[in-house]
C-alpha positions as YAML, in Angstrom:
chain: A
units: angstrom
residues:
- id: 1
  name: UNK
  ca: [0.00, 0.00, 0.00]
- id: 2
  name: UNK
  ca: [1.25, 3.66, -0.78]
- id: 3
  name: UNK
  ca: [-0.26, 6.58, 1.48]
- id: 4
  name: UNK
  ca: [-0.07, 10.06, -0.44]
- id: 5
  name: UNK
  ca: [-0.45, 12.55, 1.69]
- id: 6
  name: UNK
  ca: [-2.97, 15.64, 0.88]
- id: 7
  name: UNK
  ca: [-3.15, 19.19, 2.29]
- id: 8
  name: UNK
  ca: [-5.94, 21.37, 1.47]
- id: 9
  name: UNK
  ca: [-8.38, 22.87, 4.32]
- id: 10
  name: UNK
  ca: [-7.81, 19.70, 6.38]
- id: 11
  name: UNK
  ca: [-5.40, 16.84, 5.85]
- id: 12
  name: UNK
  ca: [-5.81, 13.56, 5.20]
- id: 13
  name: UNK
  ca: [-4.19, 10.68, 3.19]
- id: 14
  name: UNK
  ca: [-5.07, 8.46, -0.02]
- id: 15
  name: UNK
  ca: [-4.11, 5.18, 0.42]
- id: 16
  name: UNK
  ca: [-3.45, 3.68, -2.50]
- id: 17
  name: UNK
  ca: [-3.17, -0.05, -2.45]
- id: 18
  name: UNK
  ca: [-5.41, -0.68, 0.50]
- id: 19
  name: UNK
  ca: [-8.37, -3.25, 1.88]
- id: 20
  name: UNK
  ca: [-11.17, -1.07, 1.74]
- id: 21
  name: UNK
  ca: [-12.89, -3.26, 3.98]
- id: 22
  name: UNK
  ca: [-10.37, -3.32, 6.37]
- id: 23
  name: UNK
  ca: [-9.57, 0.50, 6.86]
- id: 24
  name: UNK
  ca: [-13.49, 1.36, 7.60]
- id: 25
  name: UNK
  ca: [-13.67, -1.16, 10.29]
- id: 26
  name: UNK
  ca: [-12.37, 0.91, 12.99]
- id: 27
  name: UNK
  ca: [-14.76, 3.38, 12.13]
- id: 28
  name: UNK
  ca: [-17.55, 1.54, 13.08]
- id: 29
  name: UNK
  ca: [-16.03, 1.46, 16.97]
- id: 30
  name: UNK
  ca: [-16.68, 5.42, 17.27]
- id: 31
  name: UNK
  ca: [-19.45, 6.63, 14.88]
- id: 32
  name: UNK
  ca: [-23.69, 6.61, 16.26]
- id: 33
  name: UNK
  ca: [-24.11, 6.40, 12.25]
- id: 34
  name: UNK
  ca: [-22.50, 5.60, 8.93]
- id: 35
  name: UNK
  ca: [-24.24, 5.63, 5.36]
- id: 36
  name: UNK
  ca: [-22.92, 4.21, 3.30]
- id: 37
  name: UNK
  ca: [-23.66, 5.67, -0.23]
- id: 38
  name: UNK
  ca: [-23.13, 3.25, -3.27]
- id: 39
  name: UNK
  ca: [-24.01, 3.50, -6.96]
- id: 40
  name: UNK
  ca: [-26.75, 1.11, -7.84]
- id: 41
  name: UNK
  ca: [-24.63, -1.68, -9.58]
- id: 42
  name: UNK
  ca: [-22.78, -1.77, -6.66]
- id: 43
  name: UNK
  ca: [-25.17, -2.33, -4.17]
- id: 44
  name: UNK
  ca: [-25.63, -5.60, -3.99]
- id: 45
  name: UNK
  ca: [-21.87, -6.29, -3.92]
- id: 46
  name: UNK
  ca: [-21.83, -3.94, -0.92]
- id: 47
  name: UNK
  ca: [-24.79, -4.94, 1.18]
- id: 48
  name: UNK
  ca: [-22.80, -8.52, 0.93]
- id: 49
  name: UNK
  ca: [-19.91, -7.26, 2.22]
- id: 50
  name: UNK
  ca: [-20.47, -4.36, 4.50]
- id: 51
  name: UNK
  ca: [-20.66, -5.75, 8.67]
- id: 52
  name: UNK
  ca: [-24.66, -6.41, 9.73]
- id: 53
  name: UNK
  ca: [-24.66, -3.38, 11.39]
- id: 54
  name: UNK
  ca: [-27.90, -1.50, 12.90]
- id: 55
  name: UNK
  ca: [-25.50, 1.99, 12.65]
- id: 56
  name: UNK
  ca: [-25.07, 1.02, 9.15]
- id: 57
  name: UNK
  ca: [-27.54, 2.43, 6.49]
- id: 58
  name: UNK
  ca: [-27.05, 1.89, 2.78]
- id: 59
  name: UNK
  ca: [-28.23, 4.38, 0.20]
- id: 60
  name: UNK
  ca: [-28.32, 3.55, -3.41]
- id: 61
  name: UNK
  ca: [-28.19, 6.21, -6.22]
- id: 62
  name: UNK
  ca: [-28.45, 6.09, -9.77]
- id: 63
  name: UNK
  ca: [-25.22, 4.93, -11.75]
- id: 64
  name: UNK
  ca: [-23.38, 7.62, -13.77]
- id: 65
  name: UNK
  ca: [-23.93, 11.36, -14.21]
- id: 66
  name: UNK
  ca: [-28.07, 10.43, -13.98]
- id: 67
  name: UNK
  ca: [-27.28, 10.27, -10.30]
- id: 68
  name: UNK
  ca: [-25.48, 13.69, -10.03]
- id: 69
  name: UNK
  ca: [-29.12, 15.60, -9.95]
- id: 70
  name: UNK
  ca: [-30.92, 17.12, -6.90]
- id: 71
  name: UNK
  ca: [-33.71, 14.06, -6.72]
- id: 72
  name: UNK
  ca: [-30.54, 11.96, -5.87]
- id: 73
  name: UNK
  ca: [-29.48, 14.94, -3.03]
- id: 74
  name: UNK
  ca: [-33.23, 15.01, -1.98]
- id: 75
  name: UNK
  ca: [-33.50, 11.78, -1.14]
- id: 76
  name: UNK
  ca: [-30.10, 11.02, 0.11]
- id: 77
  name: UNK
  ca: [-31.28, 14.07, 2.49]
- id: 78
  name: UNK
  ca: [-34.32, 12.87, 3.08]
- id: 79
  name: UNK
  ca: [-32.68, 9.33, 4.37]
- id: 80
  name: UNK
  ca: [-29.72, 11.09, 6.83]
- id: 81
  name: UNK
  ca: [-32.48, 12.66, 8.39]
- id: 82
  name: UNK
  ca: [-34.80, 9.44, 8.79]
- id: 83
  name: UNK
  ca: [-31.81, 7.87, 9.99]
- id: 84
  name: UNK
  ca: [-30.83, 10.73, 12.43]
- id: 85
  name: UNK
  ca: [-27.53, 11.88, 11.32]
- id: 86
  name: UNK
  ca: [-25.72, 14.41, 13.48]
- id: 87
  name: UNK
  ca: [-22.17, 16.00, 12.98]
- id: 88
  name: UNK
  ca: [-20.57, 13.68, 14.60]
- id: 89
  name: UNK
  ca: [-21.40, 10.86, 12.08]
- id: 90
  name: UNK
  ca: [-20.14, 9.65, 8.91]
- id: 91
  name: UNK
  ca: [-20.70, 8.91, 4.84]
- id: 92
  name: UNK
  ca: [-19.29, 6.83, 2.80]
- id: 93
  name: UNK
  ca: [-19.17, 7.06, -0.79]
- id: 94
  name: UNK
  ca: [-18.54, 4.04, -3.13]
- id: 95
  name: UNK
  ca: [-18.75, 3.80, -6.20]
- id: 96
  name: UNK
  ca: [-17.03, 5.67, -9.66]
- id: 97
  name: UNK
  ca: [-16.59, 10.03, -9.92]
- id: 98
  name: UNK
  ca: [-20.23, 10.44, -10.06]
- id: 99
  name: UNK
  ca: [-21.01, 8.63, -6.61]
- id: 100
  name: UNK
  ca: [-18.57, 10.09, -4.54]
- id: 101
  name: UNK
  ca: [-19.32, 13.53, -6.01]
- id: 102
  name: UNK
  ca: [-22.96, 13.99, -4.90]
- id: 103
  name: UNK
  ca: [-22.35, 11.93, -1.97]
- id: 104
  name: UNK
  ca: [-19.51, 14.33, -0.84]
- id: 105
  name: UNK
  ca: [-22.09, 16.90, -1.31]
- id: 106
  name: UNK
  ca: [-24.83, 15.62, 0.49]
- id: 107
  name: UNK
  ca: [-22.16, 15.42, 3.26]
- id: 108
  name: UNK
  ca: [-21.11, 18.62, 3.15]
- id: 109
  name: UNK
  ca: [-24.30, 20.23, 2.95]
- id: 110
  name: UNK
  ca: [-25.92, 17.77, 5.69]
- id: 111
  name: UNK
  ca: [-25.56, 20.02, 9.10]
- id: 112
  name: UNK
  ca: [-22.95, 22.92, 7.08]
- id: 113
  name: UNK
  ca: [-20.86, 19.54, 6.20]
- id: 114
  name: UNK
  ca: [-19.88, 16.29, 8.06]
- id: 115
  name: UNK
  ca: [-17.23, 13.96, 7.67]
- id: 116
  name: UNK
  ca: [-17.07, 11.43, 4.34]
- id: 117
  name: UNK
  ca: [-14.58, 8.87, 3.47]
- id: 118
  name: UNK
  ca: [-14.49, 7.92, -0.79]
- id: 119
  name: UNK
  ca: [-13.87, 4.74, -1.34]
- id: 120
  name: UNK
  ca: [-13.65, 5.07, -5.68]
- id: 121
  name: UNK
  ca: [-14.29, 2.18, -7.80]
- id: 122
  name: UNK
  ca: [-13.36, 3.54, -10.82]
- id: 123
  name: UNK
  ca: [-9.80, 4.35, -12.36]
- id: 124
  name: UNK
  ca: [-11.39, 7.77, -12.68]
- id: 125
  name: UNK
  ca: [-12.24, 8.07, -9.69]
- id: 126
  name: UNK
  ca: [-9.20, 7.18, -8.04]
- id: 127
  name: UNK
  ca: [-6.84, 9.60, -9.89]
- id: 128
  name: UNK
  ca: [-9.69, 12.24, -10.44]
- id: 129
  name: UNK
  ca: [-12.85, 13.06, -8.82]
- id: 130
  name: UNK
  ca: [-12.55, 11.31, -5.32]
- id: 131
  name: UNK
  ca: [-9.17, 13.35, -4.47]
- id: 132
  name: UNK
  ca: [-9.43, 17.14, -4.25]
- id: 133
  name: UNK
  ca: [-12.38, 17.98, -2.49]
- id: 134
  name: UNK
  ca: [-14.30, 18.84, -5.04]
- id: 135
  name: UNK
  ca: [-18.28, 17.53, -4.82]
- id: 136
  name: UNK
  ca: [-20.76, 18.34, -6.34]
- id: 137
  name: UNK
  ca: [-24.19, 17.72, -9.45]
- id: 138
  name: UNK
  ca: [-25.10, 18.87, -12.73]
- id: 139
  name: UNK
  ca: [-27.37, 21.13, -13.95]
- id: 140
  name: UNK
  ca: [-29.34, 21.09, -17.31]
- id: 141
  name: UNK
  ca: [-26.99, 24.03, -18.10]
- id: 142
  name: UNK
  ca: [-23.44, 22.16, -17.90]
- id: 143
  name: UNK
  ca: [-21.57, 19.79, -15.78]
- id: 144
  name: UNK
  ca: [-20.23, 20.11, -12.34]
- id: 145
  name: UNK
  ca: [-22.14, 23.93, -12.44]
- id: 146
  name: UNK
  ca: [-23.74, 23.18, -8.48]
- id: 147
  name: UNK
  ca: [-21.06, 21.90, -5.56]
- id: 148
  name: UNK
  ca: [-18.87, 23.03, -3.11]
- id: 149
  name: UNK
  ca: [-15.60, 22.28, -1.79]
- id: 150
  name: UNK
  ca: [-15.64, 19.63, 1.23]
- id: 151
  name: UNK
  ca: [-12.76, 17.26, 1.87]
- id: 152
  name: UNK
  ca: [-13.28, 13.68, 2.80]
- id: 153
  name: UNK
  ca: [-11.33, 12.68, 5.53]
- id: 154
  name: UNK
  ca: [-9.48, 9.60, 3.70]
- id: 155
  name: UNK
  ca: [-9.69, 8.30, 0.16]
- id: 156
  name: UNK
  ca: [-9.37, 4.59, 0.01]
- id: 157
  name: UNK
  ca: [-8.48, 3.26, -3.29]
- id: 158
  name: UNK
  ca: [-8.65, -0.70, -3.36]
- id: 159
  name: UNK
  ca: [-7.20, -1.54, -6.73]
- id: 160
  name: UNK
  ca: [-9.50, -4.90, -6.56]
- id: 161
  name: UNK
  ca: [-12.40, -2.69, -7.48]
- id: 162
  name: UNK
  ca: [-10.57, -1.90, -11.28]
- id: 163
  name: UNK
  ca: [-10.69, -5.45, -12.15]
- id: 164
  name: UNK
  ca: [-14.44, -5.37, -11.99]
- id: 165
  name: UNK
  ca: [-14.37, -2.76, -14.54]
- id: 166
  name: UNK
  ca: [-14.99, -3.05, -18.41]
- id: 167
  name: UNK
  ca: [-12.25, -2.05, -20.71]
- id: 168
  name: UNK
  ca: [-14.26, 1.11, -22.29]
- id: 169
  name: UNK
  ca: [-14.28, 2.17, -18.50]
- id: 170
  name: UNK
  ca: [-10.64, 1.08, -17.41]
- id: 171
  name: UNK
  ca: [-9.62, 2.99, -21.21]
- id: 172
  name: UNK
  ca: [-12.06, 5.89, -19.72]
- id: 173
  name: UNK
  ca: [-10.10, 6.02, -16.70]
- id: 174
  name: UNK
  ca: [-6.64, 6.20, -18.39]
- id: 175
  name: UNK
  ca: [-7.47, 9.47, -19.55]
- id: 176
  name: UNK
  ca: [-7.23, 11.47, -16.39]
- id: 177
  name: UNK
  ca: [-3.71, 9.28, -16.06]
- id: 178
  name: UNK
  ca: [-2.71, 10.62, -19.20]
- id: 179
  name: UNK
  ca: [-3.63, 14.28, -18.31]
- id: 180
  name: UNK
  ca: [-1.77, 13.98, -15.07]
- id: 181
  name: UNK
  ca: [1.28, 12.76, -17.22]
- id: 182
  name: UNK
  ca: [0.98, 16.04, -20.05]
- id: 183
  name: UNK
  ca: [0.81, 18.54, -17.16]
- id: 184
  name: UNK
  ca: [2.98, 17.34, -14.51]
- id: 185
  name: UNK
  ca: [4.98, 13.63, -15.24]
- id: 186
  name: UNK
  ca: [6.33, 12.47, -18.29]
- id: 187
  name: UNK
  ca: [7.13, 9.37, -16.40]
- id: 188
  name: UNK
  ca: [3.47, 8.53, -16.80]
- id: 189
  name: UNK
  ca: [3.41, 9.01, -20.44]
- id: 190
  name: UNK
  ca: [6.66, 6.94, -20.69]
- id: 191
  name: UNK
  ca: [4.94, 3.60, -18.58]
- id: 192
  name: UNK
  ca: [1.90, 3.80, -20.42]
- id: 193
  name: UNK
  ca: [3.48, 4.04, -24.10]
- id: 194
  name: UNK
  ca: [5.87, 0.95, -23.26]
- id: 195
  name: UNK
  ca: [3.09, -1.13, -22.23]
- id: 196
  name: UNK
  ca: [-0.17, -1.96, -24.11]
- id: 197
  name: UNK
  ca: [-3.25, -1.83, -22.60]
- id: 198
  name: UNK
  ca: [-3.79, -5.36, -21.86]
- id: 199
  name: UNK
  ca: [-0.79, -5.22, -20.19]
- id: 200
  name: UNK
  ca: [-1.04, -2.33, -18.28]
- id: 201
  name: UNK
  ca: [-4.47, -4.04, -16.84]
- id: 202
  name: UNK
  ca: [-2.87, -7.31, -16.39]
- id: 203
  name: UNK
  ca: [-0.22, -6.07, -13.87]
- id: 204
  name: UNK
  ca: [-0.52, -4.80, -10.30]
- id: 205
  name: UNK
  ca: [2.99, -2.96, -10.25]
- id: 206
  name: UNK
  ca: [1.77, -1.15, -13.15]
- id: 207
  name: UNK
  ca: [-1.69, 0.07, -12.48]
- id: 208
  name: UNK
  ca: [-0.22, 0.69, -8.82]
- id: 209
  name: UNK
  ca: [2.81, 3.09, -10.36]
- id: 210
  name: UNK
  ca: [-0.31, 4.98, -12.87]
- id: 211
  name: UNK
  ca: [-2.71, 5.36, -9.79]
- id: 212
  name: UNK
  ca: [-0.11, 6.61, -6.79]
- id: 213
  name: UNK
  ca: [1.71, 9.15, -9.78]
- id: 214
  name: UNK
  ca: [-1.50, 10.52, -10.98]
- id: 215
  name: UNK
  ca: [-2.74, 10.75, -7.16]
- id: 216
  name: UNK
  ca: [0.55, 12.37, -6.17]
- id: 217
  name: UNK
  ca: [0.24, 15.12, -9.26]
- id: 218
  name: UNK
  ca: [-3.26, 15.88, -8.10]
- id: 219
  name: UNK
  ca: [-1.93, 16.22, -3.98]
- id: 220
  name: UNK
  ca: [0.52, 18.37, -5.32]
- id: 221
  name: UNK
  ca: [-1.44, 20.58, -7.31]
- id: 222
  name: UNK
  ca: [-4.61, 20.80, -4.78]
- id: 223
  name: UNK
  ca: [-2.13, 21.46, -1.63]
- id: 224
  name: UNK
  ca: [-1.21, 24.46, -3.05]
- id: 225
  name: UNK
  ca: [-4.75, 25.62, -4.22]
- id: 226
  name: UNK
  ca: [-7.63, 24.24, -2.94]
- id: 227
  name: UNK
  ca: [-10.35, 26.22, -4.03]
- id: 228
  name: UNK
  ca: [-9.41, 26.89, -7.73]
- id: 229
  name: UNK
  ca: [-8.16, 30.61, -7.30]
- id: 230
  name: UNK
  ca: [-5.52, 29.65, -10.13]
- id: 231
  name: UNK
  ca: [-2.62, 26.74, -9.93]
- id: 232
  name: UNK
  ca: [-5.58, 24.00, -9.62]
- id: 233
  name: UNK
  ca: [-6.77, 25.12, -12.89]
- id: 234
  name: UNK
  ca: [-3.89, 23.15, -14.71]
- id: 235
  name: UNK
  ca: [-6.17, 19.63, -13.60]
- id: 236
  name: UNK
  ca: [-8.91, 20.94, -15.87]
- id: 237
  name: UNK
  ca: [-6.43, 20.50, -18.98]
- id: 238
  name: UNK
  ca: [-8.44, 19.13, -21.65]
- id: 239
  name: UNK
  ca: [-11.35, 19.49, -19.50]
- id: 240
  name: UNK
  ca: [-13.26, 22.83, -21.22]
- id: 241
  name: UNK
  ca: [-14.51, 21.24, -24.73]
- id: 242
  name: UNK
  ca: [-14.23, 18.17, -23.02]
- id: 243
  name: UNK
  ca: [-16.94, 18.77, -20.59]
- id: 244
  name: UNK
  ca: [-19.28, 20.37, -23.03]
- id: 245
  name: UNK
  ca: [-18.56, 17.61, -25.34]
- id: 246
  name: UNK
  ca: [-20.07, 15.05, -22.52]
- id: 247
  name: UNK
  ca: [-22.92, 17.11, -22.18]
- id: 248
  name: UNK
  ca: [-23.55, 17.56, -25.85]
- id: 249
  name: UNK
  ca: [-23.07, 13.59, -26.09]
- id: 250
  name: UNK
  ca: [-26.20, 13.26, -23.46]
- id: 251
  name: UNK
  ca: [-23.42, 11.64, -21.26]
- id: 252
  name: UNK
  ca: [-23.10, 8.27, -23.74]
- id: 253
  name: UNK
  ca: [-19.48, 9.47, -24.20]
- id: 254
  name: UNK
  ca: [-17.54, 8.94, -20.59]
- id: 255
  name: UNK
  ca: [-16.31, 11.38, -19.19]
- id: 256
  name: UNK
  ca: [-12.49, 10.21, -20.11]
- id: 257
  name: UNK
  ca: [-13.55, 9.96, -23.76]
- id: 258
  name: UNK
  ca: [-14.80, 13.38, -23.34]
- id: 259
  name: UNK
  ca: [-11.66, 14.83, -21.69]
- id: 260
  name: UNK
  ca: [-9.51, 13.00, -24.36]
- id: 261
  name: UNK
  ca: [-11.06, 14.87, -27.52]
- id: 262
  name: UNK
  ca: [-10.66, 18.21, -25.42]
- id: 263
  name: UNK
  ca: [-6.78, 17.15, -24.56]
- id: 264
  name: UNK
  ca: [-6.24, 16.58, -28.44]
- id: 265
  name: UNK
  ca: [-7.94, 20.18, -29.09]
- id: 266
  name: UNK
  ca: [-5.89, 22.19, -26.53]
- id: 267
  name: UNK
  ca: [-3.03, 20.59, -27.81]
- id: 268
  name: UNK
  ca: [-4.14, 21.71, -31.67]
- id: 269
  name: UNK
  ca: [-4.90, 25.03, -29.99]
- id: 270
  name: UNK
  ca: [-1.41, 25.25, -28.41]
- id: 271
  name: UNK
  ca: [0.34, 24.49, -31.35]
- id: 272
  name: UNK
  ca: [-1.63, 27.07, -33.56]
- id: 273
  name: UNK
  ca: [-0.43, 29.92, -31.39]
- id: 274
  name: UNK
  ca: [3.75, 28.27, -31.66]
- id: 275
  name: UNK
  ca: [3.63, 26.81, -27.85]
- id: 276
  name: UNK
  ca: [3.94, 23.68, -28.77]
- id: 277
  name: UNK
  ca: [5.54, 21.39, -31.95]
- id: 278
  name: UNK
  ca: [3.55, 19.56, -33.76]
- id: 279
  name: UNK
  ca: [5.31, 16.28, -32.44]
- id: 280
  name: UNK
  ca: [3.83, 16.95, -28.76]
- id: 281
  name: UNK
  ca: [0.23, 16.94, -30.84]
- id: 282
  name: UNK
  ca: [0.70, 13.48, -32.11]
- id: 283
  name: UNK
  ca: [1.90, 11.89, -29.10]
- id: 284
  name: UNK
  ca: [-1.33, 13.39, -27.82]
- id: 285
  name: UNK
  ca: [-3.23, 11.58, -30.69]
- id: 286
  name: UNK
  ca: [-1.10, 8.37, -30.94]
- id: 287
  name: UNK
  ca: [-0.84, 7.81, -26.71]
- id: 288
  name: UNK
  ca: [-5.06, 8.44, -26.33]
- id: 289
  name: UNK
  ca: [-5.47, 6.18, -29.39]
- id: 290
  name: UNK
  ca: [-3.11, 3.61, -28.37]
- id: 291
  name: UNK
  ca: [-5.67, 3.50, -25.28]
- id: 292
  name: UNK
  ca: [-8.76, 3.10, -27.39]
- id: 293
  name: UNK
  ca: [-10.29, 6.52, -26.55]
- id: 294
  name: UNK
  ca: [-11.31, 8.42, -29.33]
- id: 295
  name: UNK
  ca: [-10.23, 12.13, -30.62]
- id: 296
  name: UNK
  ca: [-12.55, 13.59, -32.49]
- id: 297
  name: UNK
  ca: [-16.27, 14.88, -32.27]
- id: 298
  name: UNK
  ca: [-18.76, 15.62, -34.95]
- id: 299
  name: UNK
  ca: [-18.78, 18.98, -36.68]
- id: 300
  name: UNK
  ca: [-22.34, 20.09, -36.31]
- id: 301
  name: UNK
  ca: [-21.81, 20.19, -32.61]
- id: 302
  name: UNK
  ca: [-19.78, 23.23, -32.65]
- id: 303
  name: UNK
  ca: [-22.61, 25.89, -32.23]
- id: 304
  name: UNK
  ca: [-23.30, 24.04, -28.96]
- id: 305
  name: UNK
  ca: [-20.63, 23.09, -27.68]
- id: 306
  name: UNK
  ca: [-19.50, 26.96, -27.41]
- id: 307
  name: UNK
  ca: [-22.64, 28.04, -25.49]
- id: 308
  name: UNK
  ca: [-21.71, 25.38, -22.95]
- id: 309
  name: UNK
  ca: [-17.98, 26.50, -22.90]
- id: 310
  name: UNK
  ca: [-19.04, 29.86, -22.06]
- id: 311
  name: UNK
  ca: [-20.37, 28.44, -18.74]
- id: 312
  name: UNK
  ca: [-17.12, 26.79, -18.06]
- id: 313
  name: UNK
  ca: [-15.39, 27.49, -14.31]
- id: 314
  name: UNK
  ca: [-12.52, 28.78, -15.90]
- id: 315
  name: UNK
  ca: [-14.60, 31.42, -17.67]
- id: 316
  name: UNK
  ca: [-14.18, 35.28, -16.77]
- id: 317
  name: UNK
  ca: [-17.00, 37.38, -17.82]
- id: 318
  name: UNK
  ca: [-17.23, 37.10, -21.93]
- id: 319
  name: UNK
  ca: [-13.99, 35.45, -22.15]
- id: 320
  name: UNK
  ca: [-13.15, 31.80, -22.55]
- id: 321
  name: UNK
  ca: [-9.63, 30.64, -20.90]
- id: 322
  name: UNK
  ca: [-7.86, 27.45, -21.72]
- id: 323
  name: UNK
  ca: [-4.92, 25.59, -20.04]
- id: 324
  name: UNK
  ca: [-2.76, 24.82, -22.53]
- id: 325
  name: UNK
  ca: [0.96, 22.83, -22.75]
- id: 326
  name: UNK
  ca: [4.19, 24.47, -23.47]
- id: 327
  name: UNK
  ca: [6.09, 21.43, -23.52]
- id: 328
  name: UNK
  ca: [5.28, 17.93, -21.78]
- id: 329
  name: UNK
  ca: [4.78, 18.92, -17.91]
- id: 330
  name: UNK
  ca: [5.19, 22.89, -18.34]
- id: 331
  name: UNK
  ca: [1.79, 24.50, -18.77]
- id: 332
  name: UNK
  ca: [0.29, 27.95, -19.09]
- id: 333
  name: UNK
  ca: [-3.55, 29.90, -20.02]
- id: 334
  name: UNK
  ca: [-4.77, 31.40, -22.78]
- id: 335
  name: UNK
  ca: [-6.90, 34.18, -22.05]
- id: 336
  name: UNK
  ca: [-6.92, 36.06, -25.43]
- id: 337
  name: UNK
  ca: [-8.64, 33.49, -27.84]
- id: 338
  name: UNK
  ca: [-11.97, 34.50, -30.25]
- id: 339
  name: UNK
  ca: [-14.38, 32.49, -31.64]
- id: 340
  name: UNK
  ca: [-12.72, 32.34, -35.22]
- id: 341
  name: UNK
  ca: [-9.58, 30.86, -34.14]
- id: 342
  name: UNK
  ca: [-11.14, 28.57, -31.73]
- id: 343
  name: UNK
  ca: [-13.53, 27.13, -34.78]
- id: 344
  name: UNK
  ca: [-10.70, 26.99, -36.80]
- id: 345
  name: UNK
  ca: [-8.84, 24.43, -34.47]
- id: 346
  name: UNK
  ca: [-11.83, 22.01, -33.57]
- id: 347
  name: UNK
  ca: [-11.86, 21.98, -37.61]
- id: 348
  name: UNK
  ca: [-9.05, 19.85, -36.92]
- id: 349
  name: UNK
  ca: [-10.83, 17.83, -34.43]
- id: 350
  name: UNK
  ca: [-13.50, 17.15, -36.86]
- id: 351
  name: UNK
  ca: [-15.48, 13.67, -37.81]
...
């Protein structure tokens, strides 16, 4: 097991590695109540293996980004307070990105915000959304618009749960890896180019090496700037189109396939304005292919896919920012960009 260390309003540690099982056991000794919050595919799984606990209640929501909507944080409300939840209790969240975002926000919104432990099932989710502190739902407008920023008090990544997962999702996952490598650690880019992806499923060493590096990018990055005042906005590279893309798709493109077609633009975009060679845009193309995840969206979408960007986070006022590479692991923003010259690079992007 690797423990990666995480300082943002309070501390607390990812263990990467770890019996999930195991490390919540001791929890049960001091908590009134836990609920435990799992995605819907997972619940059966869960209610096998979680202790026959009276403290214990289970609370299923819908798989994917369908349960990232305020019915889900009604009635996950709606059950803390049949159960009688008080501060001094406890949520935990397992399942993939989506799961432990709205049930990080239930807990932080339940009494001003009580403690949560993630337990992610999802390669995604172990690199990505359940490190950071970042919860949250959708809106109809865009993703991620409603949340807050509420730490959990451990992340516990059992690597068991990836072998569960299809390949589309495992591929999904790698995407956020990749991202980590581009912006922070070449390393990353260097393993997973070596190694195809059967292999890179097939061995513990490796997929332990991906997880703890991307974790230890994201620790890095979120211990100097927890609330996205600037630094953290280098973990949303690719992460503008590609979140409008998702939407746009209705959600049937995951969100790594998403974020990959948005990595391949800002890489097109960087190399329009001379921060980048061409060669650093196909290794983006040839490393996100090599991983089966696709880079390129549909033309027609364009018109669309702008009025969502203009809702992005990373938006100020009228103008659209991007993070953008100036070589593998050195990264900057464009603030300056117009619609022309941002329609003339997703031309590139085109299907």
């Amino acid at each position: 097991m690797i423990s990666i260390d995480v300082r943002a309003e309070r501390s607390y540690v990812v263990k990467v590695g770890c019996d999930w099982l195991s490390e919540i056991a001791p929890h049960l000794d001091v908590r009134s109540h836990i609920g435990v919050i799992v995605s819907s595919t997972l619940a059966q799984q869960v209610r096998k293996q979680v202790p026959s606990d009276s403290r214990i209640t289970i609370m299923e929501v819908p798989d994917g980004e369908e349960g990232k909507s305020l019915t889900t944080l009604e009635s996950l409300w709606n059950s803390l307070a049949l159960a009688g939840f008080t501060r001094s209790d406890l949520v935990i969240a397992v399942g993939g990105g989506a799961t432990t975002d709205i049930a990080g926000f239930a807990a932080s919104t339940w009494l001003r915000g009580i403690d949560w432990i993630a337990v992610p099932t999802t390669l995604a989710g172990m690199v990505d959304a359940a490190v950071g502190g970042k919860t949250g739902m959708n809106s109809p407008s865009g993703k991620n618009l409603i949340g807050s920023f509420h730490s959990p008090i451990e992340v516990l990544a059992d690597l068991q749960w990836l072998k569960t997962l299809s390949d589309r999702d495992f591929s999904a996952g790698l995407a956020e890896v990749i991202k980590c490598g581009f912006i922070a650690d070449p390393a990353i880019l260097t393993c997973i180019s070596n190694n195809s992806l059967a292999e890179l499923r097939g061995s513990d060493e490796l997929t332990m090496d991906l997880v703890s590096r991307s974790v230890q990018v994201k620790s890095d990055v979120v211990s100097t700037d927890f609330k996205e005042n600037f630094a953290r906005e280098v973990l949303n590279y690719g992460h503008t189109l590609g979140h409008a893309v998702e939407l746009d798709s209705g959600f049937e493109l995951r969100h790594g396939e998403a974020v990959a077609i948005g990595m391949v633009y800002v890489a097109e975009l960087a190399a329009a304005r001379g921060l980048i060679t061409q060669e650093v845009v196909i290794q983006h193309r040839e490393i996100l292919q090599s991983c089966n995840l696709p880079i390129a969206y549909k033309k027609s979408a364009w018109p669309q896919l702008l009025k969502i960007m203009a809702l992005d986070k990373k938006a100020r006022g009228s103008s659209l920012r991007f993070v953008v590479l100036t070589g593998v692991g050195r990264t900057t923003r464009l603030e300056d960009v117009n619609e022309p010259e941002l329609l003339e690079v997703y031309e590139r992007i085109c299907v």
